[in-house]
N, C-alpha and C positions, 0 to 999 in steps of 0.2 A: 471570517475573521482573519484568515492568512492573507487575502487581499488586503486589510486593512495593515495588517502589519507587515507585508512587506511593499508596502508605499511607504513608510515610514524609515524602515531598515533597509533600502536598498540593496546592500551587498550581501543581505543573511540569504540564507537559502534555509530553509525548514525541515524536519524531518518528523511530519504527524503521526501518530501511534495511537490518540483515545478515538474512541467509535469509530473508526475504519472499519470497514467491510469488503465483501468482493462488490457489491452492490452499489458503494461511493467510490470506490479505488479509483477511475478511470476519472473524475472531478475532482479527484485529491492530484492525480499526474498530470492533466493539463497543465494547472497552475506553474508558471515560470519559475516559481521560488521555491518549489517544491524539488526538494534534492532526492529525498527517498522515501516511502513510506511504510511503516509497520504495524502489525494487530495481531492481534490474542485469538482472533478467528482463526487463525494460520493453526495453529497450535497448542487447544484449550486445556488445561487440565481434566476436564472431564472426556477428552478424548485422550489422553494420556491416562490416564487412569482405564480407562476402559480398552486400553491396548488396542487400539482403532489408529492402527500406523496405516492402513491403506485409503482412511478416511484424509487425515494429515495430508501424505504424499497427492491423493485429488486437490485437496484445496491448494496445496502448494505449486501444483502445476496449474491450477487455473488462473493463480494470480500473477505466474511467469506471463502465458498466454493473455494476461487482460493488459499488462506492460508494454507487451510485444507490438499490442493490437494499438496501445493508445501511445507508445513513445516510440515504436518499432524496438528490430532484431537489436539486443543489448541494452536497449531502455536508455536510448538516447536520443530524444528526438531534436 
């Protein structure tokens, strides 16, 4: 669908947030139009509630490291 809309929008660049995962991340950053991406995986309430800040902080350095991997160091490819 971003494909599709950004042949239409040229100059937009996107910032997806719904079903993202660690698992799609790296085909959500390919994409040229794709500026940034965010998710609810990073950060769930139910990992907030459950005081799982060490769970959090893994996922949030795995999705540094899947950036790194797919856009390199600073997530600029």
């Amino acid at each position: 669908m971003l494909e599709a809309l950004a042949a239409v929008f040229g100059g937009v660049r996107f910032v997806p947030t719904g079903g993202v995962t660690a698992a799609n991340l790296p085909a959500y950053l390919t994409l040229p139009s794709v500026f940034a991406v965010g998710g609810s995986w990073l950060v769930s309430g139910k990992l907030l509630a459950a005081g799982a800040f060490e769970e959090v902080t893994r996922l949030a350095r795995e999705a540094v490291e899947i950036v790194a991997r797919v856009r390199g160091p600073g997530g600029r490819k």
